[in-house]
Chimera marker file (.cmm) of the C-alpha trace (Angstrom):
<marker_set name="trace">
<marker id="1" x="-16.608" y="23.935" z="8.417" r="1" g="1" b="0" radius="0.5"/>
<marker id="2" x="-18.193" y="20.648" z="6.340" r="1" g="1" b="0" radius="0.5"/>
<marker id="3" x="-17.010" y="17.684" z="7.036" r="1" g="1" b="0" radius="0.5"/>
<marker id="4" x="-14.857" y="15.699" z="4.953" r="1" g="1" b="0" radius="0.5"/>
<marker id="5" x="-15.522" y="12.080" z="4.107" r="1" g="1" b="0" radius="0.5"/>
<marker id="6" x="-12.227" y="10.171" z="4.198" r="1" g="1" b="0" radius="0.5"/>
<marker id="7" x="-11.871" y="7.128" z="1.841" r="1" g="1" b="0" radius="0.5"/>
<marker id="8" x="-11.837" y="3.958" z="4.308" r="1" g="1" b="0" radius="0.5"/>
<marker id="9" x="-8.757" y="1.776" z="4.444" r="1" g="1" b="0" radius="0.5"/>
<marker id="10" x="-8.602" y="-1.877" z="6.253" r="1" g="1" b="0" radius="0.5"/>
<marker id="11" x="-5.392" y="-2.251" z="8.542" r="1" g="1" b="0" radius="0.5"/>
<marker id="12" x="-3.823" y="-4.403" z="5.990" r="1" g="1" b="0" radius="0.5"/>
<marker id="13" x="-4.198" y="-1.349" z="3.308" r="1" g="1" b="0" radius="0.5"/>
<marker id="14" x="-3.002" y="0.775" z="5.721" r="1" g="1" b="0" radius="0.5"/>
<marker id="15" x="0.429" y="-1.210" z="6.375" r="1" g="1" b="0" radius="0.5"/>
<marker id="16" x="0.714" y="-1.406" z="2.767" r="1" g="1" b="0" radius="0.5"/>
<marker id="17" x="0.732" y="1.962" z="1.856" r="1" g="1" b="0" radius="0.5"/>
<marker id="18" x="3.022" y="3.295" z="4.956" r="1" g="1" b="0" radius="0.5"/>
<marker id="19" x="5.290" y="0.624" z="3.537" r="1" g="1" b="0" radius="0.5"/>
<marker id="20" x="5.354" y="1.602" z="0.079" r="1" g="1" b="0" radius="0.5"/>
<marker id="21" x="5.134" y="5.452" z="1.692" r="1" g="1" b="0" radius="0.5"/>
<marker id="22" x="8.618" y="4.344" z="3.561" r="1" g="1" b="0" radius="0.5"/>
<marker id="23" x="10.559" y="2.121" z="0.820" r="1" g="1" b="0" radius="0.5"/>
<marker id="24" x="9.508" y="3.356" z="-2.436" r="1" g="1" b="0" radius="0.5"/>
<marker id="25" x="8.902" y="0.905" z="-5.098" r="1" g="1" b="0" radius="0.5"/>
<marker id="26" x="8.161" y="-2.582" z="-3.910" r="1" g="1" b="0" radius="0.5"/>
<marker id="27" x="6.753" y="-5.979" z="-5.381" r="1" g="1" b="0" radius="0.5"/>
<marker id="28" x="4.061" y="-8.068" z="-3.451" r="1" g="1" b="0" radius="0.5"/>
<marker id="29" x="6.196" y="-10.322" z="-1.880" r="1" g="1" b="0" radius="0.5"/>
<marker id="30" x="8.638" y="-7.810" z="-0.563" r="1" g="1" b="0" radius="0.5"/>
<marker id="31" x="6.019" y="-6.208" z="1.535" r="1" g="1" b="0" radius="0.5"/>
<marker id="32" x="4.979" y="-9.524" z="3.082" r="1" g="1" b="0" radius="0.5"/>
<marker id="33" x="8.508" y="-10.320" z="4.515" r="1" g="1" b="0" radius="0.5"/>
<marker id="34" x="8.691" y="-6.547" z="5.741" r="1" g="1" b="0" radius="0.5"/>
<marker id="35" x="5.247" y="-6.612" z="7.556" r="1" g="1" b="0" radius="0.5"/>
<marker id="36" x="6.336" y="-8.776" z="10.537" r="1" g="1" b="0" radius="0.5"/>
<marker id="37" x="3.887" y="-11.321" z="9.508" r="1" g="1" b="0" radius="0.5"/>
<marker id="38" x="0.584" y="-8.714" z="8.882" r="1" g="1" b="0" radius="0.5"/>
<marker id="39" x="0.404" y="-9.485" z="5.351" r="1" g="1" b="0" radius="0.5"/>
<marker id="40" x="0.353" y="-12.899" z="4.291" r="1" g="1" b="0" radius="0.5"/>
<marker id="41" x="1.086" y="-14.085" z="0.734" r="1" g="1" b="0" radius="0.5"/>
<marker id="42" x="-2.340" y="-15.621" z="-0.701" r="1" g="1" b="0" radius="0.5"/>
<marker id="43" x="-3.599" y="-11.979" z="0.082" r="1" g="1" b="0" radius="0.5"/>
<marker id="44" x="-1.476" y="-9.388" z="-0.131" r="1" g="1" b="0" radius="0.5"/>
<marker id="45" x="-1.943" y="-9.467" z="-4.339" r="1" g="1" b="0" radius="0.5"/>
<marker id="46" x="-5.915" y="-9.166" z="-3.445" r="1" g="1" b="0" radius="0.5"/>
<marker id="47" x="-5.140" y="-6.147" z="-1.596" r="1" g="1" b="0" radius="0.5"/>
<marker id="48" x="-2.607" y="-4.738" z="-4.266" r="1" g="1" b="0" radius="0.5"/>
<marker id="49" x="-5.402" y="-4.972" z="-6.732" r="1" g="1" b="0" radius="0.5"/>
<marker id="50" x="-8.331" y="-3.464" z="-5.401" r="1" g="1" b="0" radius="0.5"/>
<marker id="51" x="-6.120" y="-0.665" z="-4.040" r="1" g="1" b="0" radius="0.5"/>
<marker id="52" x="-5.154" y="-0.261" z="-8.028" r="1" g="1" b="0" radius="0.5"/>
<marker id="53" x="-8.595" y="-0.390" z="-8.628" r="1" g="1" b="0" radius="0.5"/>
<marker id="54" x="-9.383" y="2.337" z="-5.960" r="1" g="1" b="0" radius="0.5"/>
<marker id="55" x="-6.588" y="4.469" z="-7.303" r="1" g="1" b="0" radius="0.5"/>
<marker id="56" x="-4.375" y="4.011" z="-4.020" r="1" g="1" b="0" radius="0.5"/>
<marker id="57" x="-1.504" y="2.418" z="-5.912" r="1" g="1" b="0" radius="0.5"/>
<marker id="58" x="-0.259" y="1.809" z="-9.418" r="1" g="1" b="0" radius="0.5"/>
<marker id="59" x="1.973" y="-0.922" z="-10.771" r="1" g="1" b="0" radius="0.5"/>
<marker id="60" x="4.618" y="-1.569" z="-13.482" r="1" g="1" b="0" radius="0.5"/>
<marker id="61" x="5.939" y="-4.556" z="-14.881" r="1" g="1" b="0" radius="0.5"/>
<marker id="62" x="9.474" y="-4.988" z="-13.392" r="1" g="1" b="0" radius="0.5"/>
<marker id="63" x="12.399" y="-5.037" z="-15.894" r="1" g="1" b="0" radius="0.5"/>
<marker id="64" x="12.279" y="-7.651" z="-17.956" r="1" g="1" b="0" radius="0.5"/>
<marker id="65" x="14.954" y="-10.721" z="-16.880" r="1" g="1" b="0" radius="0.5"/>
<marker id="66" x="18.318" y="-11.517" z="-18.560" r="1" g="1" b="0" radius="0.5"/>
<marker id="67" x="18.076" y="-14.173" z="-20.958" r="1" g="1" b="0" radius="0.5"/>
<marker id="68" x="18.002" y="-17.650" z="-19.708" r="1" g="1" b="0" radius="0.5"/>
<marker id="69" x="16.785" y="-16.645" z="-16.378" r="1" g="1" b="0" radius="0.5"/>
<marker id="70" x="13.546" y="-18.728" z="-15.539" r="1" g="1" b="0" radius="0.5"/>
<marker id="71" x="10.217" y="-16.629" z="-13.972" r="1" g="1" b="0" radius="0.5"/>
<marker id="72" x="8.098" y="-13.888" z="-15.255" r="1" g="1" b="0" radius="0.5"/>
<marker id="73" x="8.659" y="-10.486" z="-14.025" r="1" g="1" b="0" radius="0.5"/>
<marker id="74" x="7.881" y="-9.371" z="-10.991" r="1" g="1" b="0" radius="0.5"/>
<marker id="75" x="4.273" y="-6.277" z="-10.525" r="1" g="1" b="0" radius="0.5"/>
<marker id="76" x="6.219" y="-3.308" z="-8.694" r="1" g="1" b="0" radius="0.5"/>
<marker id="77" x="3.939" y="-1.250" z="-6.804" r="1" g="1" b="0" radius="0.5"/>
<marker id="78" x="4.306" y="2.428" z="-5.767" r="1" g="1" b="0" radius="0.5"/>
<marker id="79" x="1.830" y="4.693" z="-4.238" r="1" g="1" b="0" radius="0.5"/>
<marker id="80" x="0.149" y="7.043" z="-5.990" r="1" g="1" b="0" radius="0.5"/>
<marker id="81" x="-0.416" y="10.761" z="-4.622" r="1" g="1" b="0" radius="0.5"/>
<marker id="82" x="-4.212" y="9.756" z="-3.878" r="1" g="1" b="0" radius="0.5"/>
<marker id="83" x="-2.629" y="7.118" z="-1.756" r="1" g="1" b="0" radius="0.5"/>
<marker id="84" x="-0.411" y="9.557" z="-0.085" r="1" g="1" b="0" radius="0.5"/>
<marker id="85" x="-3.630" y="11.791" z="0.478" r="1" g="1" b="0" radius="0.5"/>
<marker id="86" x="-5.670" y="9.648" z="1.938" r="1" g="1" b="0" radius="0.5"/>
<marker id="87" x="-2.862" y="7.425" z="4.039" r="1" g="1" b="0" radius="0.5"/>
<marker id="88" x="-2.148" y="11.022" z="5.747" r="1" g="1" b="0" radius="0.5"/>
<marker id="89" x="-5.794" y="12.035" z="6.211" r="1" g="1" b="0" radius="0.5"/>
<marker id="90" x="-5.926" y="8.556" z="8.645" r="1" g="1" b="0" radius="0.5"/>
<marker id="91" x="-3.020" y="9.343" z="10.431" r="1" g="1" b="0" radius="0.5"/>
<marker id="92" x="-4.430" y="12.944" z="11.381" r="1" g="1" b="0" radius="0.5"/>
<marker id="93" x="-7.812" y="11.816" z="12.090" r="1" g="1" b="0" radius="0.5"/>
<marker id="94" x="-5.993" y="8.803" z="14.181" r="1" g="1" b="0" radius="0.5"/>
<marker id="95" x="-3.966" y="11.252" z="15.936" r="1" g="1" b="0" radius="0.5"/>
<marker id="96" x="-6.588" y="13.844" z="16.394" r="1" g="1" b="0" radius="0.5"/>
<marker id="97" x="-8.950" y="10.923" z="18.017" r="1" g="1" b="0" radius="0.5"/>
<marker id="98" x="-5.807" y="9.817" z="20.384" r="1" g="1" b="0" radius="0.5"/>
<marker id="99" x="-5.350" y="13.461" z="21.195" r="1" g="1" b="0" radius="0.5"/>
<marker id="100" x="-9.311" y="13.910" z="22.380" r="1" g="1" b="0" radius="0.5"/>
<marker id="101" x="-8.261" y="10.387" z="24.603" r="1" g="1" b="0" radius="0.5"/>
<marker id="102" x="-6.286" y="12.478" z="26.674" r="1" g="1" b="0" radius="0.5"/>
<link id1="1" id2="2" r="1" g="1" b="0" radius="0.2"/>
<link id1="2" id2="3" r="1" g="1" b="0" radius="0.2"/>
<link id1="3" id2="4" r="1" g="1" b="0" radius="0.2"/>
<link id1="4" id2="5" r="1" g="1" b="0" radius="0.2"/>
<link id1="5" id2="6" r="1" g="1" b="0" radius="0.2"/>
<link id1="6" id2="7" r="1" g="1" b="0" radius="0.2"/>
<link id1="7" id2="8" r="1" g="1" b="0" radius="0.2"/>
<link id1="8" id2="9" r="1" g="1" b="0" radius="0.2"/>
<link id1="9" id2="10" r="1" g="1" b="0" radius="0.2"/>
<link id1="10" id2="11" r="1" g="1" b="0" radius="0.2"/>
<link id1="11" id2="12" r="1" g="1" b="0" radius="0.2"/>
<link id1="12" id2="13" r="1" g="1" b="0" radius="0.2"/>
<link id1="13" id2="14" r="1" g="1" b="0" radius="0.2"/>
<link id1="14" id2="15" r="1" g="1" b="0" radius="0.2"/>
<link id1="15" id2="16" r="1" g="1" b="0" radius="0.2"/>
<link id1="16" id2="17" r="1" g="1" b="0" radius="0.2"/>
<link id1="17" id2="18" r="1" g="1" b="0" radius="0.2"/>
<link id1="18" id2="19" r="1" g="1" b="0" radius="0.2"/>
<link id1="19" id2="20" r="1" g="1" b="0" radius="0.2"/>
<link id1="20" id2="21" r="1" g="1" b="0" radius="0.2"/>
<link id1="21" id2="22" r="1" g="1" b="0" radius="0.2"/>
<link id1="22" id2="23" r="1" g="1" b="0" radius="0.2"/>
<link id1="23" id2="24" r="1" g="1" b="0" radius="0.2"/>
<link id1="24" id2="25" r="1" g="1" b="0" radius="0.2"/>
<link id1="25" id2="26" r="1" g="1" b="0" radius="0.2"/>
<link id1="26" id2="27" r="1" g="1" b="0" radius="0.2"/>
<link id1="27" id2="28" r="1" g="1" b="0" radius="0.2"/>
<link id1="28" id2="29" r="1" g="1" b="0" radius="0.2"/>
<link id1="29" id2="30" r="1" g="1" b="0" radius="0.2"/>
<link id1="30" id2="31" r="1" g="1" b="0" radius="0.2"/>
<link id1="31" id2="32" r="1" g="1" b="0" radius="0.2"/>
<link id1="32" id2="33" r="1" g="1" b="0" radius="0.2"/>
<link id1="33" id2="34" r="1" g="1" b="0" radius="0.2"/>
<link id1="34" id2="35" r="1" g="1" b="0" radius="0.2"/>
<link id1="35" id2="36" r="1" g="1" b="0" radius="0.2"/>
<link id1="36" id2="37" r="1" g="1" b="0" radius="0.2"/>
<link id1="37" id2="38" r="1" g="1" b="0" radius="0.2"/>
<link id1="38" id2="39" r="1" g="1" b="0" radius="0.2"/>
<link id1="39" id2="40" r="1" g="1" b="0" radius="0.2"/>
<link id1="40" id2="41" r="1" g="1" b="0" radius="0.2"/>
<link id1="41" id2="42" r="1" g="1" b="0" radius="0.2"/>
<link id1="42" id2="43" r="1" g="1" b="0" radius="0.2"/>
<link id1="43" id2="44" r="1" g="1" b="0" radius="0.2"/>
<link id1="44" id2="45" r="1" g="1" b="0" radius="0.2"/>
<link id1="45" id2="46" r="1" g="1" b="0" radius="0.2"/>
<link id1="46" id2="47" r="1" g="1" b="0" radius="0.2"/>
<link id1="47" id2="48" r="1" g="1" b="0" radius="0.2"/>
<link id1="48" id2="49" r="1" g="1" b="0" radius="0.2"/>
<link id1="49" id2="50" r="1" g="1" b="0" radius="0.2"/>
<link id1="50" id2="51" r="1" g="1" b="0" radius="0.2"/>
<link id1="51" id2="52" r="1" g="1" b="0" radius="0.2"/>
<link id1="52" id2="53" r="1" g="1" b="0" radius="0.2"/>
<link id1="53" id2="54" r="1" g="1" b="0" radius="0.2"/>
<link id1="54" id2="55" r="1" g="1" b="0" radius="0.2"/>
<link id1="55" id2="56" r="1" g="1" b="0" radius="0.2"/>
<link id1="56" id2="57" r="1" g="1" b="0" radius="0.2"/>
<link id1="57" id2="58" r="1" g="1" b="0" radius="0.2"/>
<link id1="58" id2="59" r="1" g="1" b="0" radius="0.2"/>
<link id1="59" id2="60" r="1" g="1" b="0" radius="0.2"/>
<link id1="60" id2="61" r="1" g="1" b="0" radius="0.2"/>
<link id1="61" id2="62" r="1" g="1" b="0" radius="0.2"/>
<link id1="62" id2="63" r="1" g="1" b="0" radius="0.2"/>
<link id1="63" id2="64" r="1" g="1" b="0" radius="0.2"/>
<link id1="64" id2="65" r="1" g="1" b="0" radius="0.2"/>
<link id1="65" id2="66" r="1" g="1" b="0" radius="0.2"/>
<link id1="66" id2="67" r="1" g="1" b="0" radius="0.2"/>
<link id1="67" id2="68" r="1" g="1" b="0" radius="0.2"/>
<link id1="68" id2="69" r="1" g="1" b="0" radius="0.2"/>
<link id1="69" id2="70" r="1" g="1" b="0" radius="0.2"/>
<link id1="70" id2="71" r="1" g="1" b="0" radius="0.2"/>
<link id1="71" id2="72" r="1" g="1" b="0" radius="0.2"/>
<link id1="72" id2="73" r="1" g="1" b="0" radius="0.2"/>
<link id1="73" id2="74" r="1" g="1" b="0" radius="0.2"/>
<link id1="74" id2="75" r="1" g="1" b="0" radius="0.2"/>
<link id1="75" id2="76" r="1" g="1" b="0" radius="0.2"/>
<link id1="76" id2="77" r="1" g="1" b="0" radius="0.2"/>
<link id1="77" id2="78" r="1" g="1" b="0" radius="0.2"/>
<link id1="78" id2="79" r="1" g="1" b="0" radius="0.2"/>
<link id1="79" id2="80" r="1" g="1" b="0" radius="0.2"/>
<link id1="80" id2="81" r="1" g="1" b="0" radius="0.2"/>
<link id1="81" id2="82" r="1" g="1" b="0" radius="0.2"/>
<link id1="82" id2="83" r="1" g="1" b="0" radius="0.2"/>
<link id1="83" id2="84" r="1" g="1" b="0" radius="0.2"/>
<link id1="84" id2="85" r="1" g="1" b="0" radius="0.2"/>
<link id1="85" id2="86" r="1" g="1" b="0" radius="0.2"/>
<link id1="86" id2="87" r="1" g="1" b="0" radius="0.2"/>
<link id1="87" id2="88" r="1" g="1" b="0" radius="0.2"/>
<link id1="88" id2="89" r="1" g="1" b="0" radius="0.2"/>
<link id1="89" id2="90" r="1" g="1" b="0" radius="0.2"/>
<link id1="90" id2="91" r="1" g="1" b="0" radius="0.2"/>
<link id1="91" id2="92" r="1" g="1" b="0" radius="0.2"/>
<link id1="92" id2="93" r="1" g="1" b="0" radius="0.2"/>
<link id1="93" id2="94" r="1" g="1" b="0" radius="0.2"/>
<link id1="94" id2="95" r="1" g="1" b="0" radius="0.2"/>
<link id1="95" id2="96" r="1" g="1" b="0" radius="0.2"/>
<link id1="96" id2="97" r="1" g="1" b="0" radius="0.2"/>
<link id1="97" id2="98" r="1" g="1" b="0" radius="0.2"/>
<link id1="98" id2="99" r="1" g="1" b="0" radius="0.2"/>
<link id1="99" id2="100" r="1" g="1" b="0" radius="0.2"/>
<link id1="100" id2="101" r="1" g="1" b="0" radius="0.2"/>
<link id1="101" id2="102" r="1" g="1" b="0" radius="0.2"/>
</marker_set>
C-alpha cells in the first residue's frame, strides 16, 4: 500500500481546528479564551489566515450590528471538510504511533 503524505499542522493549528471541530462556528477571540492559554491573541488571526489560505478553514463576516452599536463585525471561522480530513488523519497517525509505544 503507498503511503500517504499528510498535510502538516503546528500544535496551535491543531487546537484550533479540534476547537472549531467541537463548537462549531467561532470568531478569533473566542478560541483564545477557550484554549487554556495555547493561543494567544496577537497570533491566533495569523494562524486563522494561513489556515484560510491552506484551505483548513473558511470565514464569514458575522452579522452585521444593530444600529448605534460601536465595532466592526466580528470574522467567524468554521472548518472546512479538508480541515476535518486532515485534523482526523493526525489523530490516527498520533494514535497509531502511541499504539506501536506499547
Amino acid at each position: 500500500m503507498d503511503d500517504i503524505e499528510i498535510p502538516r499542522l503546528s500544535r496551535k493549528e491543531r487546537v484550533i481546528l479540534r476547537q472549531l471541530v467541537a463548537q462549531g462556528e467561532s470568531y478569533g477571540l473566542e478560541l483564545v479564551n477557550n484554549s487554556d492559554g495555547e493561543l494567544k491573541r496577537g497570533t491566533v488571526y495569523v494562524f486563522l489566515n494561513r489556515m484560510e489560505d491552506r484551505g483548513l478553514v473558511q470565514s464569514k463576516k458575522e452579522q452585521a450590528l444593530e444600529p448605534g452599536v460601536a465595532g466592526a463585525p466580528r470574522r467567524i471561522y468554521q472548518v472546512t471538510g479538508h480541515g476535518n480530513r486532515v485534523l482526523a488523519a493526525h489523530q490516527a497517525a498520533a494514535l497509531k504511533w502511541a499504539e506501536g509505544l506499547t
